[in-house]
N, C-alpha and C positions, 0 to 999 in steps of 0.2 A: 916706281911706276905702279899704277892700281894695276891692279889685277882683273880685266871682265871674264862672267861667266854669263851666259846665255842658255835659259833651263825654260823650256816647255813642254806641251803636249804635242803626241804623238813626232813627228820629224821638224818644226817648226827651228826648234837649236841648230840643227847640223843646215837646213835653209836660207834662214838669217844668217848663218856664217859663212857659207856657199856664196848669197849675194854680198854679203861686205867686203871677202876678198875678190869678188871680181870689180866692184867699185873703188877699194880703197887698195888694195896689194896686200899682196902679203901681213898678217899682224902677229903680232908677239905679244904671250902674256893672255891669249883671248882663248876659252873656252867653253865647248858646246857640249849641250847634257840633253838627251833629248827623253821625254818618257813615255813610249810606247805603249799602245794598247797590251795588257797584260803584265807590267809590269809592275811591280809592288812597291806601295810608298815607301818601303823597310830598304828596300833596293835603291832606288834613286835616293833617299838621305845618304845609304852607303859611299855613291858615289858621289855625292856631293861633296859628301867632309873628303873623301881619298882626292878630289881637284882642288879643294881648300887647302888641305895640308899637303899639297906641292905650291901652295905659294907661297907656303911659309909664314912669317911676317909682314908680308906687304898687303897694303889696303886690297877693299875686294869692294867690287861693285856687280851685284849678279842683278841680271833681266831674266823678268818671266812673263809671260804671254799674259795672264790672268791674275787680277789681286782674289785672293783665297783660295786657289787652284791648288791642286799637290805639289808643284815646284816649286810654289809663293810659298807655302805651309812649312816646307822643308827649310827653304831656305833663310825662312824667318827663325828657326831654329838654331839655326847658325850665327845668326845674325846677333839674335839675343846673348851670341857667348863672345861678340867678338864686336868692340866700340869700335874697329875700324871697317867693318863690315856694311854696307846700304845694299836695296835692294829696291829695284823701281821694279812696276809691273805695268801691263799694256805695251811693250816696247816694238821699238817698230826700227826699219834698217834706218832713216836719215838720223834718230838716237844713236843707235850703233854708229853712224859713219861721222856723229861730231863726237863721239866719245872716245872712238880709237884716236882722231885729230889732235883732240887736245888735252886727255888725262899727264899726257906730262908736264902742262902747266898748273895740272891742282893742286893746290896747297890741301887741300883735304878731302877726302872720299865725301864725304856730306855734303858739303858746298858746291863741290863736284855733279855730283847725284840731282840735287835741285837746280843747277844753271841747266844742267841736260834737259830736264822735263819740262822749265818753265823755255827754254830756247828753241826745243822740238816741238811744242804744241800746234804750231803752224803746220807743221807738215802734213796735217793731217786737216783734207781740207774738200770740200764737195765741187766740180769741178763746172757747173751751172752757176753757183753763186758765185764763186770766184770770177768767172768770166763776166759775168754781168757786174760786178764791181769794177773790171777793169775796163769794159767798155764807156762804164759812166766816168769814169776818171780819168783814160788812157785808153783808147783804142786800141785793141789786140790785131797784130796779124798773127794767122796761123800760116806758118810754111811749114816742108818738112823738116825743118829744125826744131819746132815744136813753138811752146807760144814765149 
């Protein structure tokens, strides 16, 4: 099973893992790193490699909020010592909620890592255009079930 770790600014990690288990239940193997105001980049690498080295040998895939941010910076650190190691950045929860789904079917954390971010890029989406796309294609209703 990969291993996720979920590493941002300020509470962002412990957020995103707050809504994934309320969306997905309970998950296993998923860990949150969050780096607060005040806390030293020296500190969060520490705690980075101490959730790395409880997984032992199993693939790892960590999310960060920001590509070059301190938990991106860290974590590429890690990354460079370990070929089973990916690291997407910009993540967002419908990532999280197809990566807890189906990391058991990865054959490899890399492969893995790229189906996620080319498969999620939808989700992120302006919700004026979207509706006038689907009005010229497909007529929306809104009820309160949503569209």
């Amino acid at each position: 099973m990969i291993h996720l770790i979920i590493c941002g600014h300020g509470q962002i990690a412990d957020g995103l893992l707050s809504g994934l288990k309320l969306l997905a239940g309970e998950v296993n193997a998923c860990h949150s790193l969050n780096f607060p105001e005040g806390m030293s980049s020296e500190s969060l690498a520490q705690s980075l490699r101490n959730i790395v080295a409880a997984c032992q040998d199993k693939p790892i895939l960590i999310f960060t909020d920001i590509m070059g941010g301190t938990p991106f910076r860290q974590a590429a650190l890690i990354a460079n010592e370990r070929p089973d190691c990916e690291i997407i950045s910009g993540m967002n929860l419908p990532m999280l909620i197809e990566a807890v789904m189906e990391r058991d079917e990865a054959e490899n954390v890399a492969d893995f890592a790229e189906n996620l971010v080319q498969n999620t890029r939808d989700s992120i989406a302006r919700y004026s255009a979207l509706l006038q796309s689907r009005i010229k294609n497909n007529p929306v209703v809104i009820d309160d079930d949503g569209i």
